[in-house]
PQR file with spaces between the fields and no chain letter, atoms N, CA, C, O and H, PARSE charges and radii, in Angstrom:
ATOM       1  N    UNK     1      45.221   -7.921  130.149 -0.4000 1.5000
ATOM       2  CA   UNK     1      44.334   -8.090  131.274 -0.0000 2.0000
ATOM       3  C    UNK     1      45.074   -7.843  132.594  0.5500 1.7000
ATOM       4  O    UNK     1      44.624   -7.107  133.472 -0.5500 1.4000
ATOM       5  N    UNK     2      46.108   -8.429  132.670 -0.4000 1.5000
ATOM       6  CA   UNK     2      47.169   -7.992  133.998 -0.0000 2.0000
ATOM       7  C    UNK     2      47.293   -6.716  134.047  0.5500 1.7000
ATOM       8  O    UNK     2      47.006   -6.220  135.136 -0.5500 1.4000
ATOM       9  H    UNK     2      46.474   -9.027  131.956  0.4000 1.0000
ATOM      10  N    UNK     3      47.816   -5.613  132.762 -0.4000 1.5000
ATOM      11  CA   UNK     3      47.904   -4.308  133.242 -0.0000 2.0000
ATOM      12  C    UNK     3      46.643   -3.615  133.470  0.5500 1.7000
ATOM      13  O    UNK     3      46.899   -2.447  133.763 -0.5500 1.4000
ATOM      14  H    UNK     3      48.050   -6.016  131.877  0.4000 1.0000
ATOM      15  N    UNK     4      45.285   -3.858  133.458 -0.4000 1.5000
ATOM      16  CA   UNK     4      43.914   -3.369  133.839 -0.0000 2.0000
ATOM      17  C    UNK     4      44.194   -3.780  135.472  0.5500 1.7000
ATOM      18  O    UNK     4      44.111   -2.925  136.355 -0.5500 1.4000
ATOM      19  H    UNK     4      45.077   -4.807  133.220  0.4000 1.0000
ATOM      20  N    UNK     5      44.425   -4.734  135.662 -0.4000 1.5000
ATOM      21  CA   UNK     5      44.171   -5.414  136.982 -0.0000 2.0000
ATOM      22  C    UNK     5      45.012   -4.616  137.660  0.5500 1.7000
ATOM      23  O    UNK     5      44.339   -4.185  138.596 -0.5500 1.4000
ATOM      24  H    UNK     5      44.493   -5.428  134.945  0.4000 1.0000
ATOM      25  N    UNK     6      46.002   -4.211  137.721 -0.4000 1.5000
ATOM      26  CA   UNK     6      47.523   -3.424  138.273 -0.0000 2.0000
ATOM      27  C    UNK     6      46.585   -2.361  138.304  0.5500 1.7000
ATOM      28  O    UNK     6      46.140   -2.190  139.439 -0.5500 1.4000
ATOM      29  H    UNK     6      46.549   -4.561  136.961  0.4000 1.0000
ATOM      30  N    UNK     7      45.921   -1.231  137.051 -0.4000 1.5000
ATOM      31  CA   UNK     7      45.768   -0.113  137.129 -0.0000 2.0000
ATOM      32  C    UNK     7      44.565   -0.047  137.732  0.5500 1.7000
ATOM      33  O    UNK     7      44.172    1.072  138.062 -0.5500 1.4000
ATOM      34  H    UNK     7      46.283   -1.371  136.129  0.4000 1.0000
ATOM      35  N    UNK     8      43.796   -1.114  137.981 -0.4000 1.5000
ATOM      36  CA   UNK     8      42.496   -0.464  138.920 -0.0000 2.0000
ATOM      37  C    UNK     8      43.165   -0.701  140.424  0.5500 1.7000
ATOM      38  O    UNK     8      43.325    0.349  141.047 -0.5500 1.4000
ATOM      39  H    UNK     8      44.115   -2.023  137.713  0.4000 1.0000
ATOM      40  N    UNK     9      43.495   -1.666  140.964 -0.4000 1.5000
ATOM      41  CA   UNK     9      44.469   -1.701  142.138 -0.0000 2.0000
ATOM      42  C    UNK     9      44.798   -0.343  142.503  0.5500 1.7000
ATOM      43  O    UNK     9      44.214    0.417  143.275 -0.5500 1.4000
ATOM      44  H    UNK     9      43.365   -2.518  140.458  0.4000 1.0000
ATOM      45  N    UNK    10      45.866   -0.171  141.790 -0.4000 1.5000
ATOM      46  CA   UNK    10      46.475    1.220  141.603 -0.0000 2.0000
ATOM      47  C    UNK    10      45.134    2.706  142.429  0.5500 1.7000
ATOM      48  O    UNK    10      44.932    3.301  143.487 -0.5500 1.4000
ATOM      49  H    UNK    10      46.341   -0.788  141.162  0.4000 1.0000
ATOM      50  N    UNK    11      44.530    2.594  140.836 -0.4000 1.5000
ATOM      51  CA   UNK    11      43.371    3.231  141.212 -0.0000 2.0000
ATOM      52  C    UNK    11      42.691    3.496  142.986  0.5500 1.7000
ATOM      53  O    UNK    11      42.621    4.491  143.707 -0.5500 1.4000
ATOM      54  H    UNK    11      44.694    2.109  139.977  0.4000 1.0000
ATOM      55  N    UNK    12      42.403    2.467  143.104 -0.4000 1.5000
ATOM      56  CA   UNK    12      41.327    1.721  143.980 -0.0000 2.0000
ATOM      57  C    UNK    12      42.780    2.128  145.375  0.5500 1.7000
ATOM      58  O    UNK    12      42.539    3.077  146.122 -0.5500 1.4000
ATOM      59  H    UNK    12      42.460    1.659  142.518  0.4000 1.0000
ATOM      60  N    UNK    13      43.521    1.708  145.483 -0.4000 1.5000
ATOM      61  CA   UNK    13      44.382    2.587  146.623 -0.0000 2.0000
ATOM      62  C    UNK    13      45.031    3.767  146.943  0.5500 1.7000
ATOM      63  O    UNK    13      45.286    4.199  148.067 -0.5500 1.4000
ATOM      64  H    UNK    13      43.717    0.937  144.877  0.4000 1.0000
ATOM      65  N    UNK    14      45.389    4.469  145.377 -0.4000 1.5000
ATOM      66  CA   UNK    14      45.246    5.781  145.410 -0.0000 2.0000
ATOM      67  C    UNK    14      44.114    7.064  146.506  0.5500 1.7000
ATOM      68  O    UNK    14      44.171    7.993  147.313 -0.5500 1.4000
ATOM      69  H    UNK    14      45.183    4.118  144.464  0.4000 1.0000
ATOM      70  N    UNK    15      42.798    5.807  145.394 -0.4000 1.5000
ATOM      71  CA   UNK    15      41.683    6.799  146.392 -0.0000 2.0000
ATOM      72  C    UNK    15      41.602    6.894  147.285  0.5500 1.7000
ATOM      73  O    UNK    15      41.273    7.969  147.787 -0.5500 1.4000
ATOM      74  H    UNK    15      42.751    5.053  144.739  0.4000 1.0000
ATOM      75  N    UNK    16      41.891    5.675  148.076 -0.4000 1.5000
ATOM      76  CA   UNK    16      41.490    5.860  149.561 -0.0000 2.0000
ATOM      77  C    UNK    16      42.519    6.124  150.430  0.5500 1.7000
ATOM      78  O    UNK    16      42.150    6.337  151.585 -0.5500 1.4000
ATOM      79  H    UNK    16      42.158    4.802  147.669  0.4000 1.0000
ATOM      80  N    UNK    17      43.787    6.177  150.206 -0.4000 1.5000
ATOM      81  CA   UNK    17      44.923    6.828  150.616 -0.0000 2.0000
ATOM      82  C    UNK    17      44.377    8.335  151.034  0.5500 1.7000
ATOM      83  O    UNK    17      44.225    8.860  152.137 -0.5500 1.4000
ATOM      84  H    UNK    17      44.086    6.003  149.268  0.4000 1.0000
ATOM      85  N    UNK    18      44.035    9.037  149.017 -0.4000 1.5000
ATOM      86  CA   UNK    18      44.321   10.860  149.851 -0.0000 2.0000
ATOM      87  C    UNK    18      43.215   10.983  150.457  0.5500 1.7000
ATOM      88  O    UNK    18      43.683   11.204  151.573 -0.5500 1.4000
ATOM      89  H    UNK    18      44.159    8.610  148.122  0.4000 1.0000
ATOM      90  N    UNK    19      41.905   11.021  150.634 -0.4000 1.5000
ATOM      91  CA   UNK    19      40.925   11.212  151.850 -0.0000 2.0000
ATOM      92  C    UNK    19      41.287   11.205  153.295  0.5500 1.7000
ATOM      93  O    UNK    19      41.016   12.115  154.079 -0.5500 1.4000
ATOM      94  H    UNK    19      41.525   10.842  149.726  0.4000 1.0000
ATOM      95  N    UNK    20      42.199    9.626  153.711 -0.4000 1.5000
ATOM      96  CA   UNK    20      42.860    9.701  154.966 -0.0000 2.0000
ATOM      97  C    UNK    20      44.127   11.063  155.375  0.5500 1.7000
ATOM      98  O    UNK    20      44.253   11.708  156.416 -0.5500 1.4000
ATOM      99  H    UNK    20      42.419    8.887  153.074  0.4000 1.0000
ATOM     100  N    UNK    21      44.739   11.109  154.370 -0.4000 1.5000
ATOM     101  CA   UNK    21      45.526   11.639  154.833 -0.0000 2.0000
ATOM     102  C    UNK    21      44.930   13.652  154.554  0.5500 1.7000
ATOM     103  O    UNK    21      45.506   14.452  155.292 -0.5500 1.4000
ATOM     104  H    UNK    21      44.636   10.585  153.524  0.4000 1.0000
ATOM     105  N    UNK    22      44.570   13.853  154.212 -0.4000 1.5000
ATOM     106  CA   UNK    22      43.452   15.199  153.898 -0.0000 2.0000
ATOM     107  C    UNK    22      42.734   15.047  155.553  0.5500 1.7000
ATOM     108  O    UNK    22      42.855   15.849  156.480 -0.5500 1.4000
ATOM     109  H    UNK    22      44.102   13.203  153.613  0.4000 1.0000
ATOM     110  N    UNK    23      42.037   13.853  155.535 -0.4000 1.5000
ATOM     111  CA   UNK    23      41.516   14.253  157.186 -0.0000 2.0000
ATOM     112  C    UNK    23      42.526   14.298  158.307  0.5500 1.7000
ATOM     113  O    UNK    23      42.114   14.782  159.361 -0.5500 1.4000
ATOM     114  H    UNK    23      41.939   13.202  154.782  0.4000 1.0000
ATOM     115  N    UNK    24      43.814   13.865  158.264 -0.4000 1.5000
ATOM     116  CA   UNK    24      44.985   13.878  159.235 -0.0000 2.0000
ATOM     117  C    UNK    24      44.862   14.784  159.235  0.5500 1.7000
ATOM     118  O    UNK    24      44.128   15.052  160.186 -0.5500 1.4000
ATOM     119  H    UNK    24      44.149   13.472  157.408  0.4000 1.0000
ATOM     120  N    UNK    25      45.173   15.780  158.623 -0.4000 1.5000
ATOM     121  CA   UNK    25      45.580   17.449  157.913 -0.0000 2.0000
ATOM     122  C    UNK    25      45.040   18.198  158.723  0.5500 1.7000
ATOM     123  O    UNK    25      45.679   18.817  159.573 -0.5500 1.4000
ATOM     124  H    UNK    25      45.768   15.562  157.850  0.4000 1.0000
ATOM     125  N    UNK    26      43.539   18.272  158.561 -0.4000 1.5000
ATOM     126  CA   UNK    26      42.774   18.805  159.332 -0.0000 2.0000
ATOM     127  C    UNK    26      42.443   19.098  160.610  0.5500 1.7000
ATOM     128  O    UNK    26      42.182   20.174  161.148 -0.5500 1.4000
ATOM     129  H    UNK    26      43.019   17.770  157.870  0.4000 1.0000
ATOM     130  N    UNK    27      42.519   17.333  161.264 -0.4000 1.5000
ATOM     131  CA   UNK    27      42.560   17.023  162.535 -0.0000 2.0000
ATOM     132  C    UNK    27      43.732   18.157  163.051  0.5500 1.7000
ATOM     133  O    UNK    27      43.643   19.122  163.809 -0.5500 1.4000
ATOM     134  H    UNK    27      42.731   16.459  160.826  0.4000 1.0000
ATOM     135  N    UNK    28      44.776   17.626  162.342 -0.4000 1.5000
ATOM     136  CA   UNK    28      45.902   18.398  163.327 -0.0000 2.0000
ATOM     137  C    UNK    28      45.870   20.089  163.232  0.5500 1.7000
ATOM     138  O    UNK    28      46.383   20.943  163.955 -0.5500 1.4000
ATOM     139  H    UNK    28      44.847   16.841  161.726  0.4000 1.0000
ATOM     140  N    UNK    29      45.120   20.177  162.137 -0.4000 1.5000
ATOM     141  CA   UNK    29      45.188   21.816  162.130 -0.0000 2.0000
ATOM     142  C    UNK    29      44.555   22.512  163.301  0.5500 1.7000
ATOM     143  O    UNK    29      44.991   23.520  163.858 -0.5500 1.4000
ATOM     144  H    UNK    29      44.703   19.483  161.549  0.4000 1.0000
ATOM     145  N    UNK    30      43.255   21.710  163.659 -0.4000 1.5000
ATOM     146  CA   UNK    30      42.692   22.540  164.841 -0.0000 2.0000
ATOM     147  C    UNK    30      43.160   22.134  166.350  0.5500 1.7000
ATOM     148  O    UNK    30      42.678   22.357  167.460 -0.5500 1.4000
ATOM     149  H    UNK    30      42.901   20.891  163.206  0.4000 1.0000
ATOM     150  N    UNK    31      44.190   21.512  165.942 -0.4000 1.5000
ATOM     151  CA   UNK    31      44.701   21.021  167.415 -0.0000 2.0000
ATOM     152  C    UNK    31      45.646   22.062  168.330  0.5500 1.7000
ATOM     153  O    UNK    31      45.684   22.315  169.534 -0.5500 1.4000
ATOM     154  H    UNK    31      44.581   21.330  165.040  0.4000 1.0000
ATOM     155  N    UNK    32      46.449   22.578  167.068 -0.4000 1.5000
ATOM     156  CA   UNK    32      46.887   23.853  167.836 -0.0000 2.0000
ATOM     157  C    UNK    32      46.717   25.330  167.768  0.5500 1.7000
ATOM     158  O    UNK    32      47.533   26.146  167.339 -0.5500 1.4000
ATOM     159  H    UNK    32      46.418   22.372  166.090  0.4000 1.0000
ATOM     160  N    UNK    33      45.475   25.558  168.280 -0.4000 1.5000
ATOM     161  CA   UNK    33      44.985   27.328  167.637 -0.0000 2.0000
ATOM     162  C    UNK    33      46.308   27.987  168.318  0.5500 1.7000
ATOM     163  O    UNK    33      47.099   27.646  169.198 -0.5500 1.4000
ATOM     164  H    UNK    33      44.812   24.895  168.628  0.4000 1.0000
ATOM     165  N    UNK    34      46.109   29.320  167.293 -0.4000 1.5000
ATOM     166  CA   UNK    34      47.307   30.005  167.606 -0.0000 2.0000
ATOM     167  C    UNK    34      46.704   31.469  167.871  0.5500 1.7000
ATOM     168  O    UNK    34      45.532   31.572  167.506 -0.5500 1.4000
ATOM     169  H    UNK    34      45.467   29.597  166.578  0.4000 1.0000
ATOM     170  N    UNK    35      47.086   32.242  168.249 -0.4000 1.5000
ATOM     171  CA   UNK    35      47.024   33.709  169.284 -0.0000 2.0000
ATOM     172  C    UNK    35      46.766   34.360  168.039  0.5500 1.7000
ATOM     173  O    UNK    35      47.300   34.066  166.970 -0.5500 1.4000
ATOM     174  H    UNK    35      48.037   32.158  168.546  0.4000 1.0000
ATOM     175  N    UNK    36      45.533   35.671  168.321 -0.4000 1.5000
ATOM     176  CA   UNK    36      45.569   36.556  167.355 -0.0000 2.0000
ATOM     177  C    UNK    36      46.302   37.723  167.134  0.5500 1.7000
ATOM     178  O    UNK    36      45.917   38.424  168.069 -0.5500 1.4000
ATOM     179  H    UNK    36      45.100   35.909  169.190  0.4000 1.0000
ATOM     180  N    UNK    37      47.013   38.308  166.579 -0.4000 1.5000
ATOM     181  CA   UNK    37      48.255   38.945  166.765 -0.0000 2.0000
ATOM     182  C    UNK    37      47.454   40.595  167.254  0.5500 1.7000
ATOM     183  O    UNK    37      46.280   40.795  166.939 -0.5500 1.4000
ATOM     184  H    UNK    37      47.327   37.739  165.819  0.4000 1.0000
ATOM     185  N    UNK    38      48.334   41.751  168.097 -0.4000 1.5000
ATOM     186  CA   UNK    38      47.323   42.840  168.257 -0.0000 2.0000
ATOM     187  C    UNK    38      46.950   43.603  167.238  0.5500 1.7000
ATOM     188  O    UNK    38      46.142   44.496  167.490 -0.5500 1.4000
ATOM     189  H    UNK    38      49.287   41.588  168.353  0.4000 1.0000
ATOM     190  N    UNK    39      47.380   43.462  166.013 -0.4000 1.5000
ATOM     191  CA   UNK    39      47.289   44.224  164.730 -0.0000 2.0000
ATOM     192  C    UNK    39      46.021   43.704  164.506  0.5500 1.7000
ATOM     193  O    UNK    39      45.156   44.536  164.781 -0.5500 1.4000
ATOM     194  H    UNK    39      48.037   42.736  165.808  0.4000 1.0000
ATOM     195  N    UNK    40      45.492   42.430  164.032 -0.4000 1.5000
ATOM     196  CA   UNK    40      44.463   41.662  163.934 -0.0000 2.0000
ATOM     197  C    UNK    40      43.251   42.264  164.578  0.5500 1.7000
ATOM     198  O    UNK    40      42.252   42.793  164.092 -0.5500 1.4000
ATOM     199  H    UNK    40      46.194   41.753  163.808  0.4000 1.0000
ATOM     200  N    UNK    41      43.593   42.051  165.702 -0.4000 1.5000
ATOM     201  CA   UNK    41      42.380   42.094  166.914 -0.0000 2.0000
ATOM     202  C    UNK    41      41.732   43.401  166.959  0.5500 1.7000
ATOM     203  O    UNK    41      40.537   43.552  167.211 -0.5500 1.4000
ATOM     204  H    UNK    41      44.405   41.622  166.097  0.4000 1.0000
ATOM     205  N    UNK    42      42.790   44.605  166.634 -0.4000 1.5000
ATOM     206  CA   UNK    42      42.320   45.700  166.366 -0.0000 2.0000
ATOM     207  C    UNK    42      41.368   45.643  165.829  0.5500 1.7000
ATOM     208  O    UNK    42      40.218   45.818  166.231 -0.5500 1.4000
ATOM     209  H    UNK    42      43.761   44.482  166.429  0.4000 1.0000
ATOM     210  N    UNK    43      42.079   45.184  164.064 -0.4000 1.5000
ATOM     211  CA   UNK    43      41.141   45.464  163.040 -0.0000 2.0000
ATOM     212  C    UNK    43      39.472   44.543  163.629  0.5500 1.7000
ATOM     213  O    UNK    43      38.321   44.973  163.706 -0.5500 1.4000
ATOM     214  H    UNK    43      43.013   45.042  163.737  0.4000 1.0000
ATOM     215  N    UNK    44      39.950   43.425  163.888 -0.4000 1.5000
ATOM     216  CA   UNK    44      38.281   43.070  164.433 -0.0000 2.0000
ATOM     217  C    UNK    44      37.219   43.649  165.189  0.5500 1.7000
ATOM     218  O    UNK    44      35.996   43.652  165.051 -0.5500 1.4000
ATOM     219  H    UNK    44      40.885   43.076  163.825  0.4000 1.0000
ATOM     220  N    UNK    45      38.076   44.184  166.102 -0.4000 1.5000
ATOM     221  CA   UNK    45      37.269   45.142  166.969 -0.0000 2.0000
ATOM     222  C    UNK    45      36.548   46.611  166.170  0.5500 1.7000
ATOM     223  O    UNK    45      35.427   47.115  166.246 -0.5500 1.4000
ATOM     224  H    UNK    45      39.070   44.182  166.214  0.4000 1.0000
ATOM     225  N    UNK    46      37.843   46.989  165.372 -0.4000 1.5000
ATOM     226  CA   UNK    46      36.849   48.348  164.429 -0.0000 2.0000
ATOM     227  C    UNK    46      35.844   47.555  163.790  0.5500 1.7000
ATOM     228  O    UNK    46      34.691   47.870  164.086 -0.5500 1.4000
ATOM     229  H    UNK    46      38.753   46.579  165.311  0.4000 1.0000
ATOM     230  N    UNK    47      36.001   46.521  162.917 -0.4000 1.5000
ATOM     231  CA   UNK    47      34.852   46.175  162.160 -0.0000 2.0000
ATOM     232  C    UNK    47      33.590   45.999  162.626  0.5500 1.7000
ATOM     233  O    UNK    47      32.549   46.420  162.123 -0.5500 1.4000
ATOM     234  H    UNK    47      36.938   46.265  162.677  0.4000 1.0000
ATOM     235  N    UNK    48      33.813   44.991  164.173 -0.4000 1.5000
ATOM     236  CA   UNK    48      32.584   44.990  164.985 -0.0000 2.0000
ATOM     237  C    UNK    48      31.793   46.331  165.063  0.5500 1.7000
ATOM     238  O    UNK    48      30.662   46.516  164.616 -0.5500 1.4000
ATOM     239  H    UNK    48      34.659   44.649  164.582  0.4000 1.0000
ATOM     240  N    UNK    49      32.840   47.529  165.917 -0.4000 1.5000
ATOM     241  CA   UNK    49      32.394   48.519  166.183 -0.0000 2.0000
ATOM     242  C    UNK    49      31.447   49.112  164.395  0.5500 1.7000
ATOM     243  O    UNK    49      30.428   49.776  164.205 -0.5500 1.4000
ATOM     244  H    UNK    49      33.760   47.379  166.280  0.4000 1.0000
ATOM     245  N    UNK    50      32.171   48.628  163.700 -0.4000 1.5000
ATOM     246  CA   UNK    50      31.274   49.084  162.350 -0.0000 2.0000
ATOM     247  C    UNK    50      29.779   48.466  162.273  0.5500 1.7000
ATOM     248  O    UNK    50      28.744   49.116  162.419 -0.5500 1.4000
ATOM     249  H    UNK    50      32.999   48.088  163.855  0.4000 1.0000
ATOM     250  N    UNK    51      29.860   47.308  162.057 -0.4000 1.5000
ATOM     251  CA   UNK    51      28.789   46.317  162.020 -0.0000 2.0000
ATOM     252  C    UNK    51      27.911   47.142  163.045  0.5500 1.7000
ATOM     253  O    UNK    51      26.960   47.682  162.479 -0.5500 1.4000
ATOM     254  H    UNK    51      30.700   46.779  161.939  0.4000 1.0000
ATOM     255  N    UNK    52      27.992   47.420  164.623 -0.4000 1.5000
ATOM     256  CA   UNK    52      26.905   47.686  165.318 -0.0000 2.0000
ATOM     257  C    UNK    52      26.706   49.276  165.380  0.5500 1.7000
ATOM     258  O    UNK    52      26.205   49.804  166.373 -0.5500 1.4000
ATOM     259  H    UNK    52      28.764   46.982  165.082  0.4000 1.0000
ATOM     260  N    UNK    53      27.091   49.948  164.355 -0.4000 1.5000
ATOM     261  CA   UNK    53      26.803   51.577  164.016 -0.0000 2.0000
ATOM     262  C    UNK    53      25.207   51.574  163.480  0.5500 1.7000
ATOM     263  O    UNK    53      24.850   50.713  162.676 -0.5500 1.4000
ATOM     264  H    UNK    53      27.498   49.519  163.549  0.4000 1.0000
ATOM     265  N    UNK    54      24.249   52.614  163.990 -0.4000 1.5000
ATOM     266  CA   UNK    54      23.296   52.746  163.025 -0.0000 2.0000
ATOM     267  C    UNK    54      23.796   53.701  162.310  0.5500 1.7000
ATOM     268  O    UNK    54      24.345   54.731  162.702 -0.5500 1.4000
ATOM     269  H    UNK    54      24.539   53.314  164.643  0.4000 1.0000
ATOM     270  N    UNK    55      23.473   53.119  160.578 -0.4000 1.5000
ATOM     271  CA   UNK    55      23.936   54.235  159.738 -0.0000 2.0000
ATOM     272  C    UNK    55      23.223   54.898  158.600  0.5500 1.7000
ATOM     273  O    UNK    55      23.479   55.543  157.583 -0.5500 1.4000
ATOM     274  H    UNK    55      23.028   52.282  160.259  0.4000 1.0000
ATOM     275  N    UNK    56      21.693   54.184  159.607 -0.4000 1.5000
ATOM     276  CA   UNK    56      20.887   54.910  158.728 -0.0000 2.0000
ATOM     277  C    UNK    56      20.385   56.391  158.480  0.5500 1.7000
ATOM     278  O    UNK    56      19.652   56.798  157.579 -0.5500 1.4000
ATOM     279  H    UNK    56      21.485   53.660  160.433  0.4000 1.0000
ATOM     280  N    UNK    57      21.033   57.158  159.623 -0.4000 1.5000
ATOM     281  CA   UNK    57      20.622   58.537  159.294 -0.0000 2.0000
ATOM     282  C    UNK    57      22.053   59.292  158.645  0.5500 1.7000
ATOM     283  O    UNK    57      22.227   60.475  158.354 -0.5500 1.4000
ATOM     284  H    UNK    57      21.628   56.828  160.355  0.4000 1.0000
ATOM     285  N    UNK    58      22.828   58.320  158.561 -0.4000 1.5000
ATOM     286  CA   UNK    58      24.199   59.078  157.735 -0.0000 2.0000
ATOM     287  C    UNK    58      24.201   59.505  156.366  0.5500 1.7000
ATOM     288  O    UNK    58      23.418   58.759  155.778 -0.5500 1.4000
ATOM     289  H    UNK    58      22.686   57.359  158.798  0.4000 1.0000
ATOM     290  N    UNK    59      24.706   60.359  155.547 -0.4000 1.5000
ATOM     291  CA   UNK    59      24.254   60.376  154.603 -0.0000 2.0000
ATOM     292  C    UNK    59      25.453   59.540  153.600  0.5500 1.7000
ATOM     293  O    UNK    59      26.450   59.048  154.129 -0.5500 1.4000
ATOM     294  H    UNK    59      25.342   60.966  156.025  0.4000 1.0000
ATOM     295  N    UNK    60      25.202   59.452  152.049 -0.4000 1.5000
ATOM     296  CA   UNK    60      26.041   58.430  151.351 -0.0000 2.0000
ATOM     297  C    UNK    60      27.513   58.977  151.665  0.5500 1.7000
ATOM     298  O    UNK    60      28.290   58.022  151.684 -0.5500 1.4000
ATOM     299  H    UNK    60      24.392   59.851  151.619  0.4000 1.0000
ATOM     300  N    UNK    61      28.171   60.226  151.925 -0.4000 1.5000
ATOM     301  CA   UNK    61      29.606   60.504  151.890 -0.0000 2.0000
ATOM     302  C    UNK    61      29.631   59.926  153.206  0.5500 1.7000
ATOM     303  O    UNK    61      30.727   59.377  153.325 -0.5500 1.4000
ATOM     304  H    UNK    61      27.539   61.001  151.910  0.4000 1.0000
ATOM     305  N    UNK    62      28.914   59.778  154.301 -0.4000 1.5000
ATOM     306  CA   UNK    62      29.205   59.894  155.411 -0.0000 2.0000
ATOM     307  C    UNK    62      30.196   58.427  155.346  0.5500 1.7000
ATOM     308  O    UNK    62      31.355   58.154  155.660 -0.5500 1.4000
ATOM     309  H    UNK    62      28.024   60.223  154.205  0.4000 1.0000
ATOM     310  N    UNK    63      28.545   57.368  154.506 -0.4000 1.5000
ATOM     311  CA   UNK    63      28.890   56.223  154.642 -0.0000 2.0000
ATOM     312  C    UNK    63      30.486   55.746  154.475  0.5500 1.7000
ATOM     313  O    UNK    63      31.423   55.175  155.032 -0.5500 1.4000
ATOM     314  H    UNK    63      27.604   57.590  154.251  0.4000 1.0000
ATOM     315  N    UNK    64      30.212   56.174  153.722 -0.4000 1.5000
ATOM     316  CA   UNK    64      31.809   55.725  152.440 -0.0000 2.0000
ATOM     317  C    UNK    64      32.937   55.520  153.422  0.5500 1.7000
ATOM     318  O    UNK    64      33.906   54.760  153.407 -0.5500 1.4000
ATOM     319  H    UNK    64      29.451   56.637  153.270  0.4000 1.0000
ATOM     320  N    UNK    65      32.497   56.472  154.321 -0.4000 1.5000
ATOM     321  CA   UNK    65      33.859   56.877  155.345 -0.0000 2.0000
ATOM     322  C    UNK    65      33.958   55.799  156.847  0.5500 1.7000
ATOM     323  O    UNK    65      34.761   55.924  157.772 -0.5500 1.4000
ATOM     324  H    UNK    65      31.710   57.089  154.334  0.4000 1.0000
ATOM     325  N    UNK    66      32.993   54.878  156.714 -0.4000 1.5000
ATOM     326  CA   UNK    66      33.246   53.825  157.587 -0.0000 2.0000
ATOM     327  C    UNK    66      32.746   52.598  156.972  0.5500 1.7000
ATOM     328  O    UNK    66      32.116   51.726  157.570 -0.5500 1.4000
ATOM     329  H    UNK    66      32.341   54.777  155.962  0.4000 1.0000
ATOM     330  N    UNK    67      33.101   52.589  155.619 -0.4000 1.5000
ATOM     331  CA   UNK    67      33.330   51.364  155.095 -0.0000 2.0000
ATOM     332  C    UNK    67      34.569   50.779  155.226  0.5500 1.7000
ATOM     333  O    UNK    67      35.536   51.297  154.667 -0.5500 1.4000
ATOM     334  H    UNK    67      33.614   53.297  155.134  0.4000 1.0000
ATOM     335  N    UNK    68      34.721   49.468  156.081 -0.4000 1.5000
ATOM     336  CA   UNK    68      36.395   49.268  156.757 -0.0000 2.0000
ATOM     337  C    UNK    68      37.114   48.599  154.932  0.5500 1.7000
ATOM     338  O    UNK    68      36.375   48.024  154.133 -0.5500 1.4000
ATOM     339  H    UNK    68      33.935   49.046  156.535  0.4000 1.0000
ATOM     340  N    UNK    69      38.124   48.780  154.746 -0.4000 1.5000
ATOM     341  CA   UNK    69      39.054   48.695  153.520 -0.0000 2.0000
ATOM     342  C    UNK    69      39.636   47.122  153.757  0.5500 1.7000
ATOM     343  O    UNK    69      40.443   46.636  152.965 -0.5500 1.4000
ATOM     344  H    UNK    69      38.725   49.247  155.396  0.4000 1.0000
């Protein structure tokens, strides 16, 4: 009966330990955003520029060729 009692204890502070410390984690992750590098930003900017192409009068080879990789 003592080692049930130990292992739900156990249990029972385990759990609520990793939740706290999982939300520390987090917290601090968005605390320091970091710079998008210019390689990055590029690529975002072509994709945008993709996204707002009409490409409906292109034909299927055309497509292929501004599908970003």
């Amino acid at each position: 009966m003592k080692k049930l009692n130990f292992y739900l204890v156990a249990l029972i502070v385990s759990l609520s330990i990793l939740p706290m410390n999982s939300y520390s984690a987090e917290k601090n992750a968005t605390a320091n955003p970091k710079e998008i590098p210019a390689e990055v930003q590029n690529m975002l900017n072509r994709l945008n520029e993709i996204k707002e192409m009409d490409k409906s009068n292109l034909s299927s080879a055309e497509k292929k060729n501004y599908v970003p990789k």
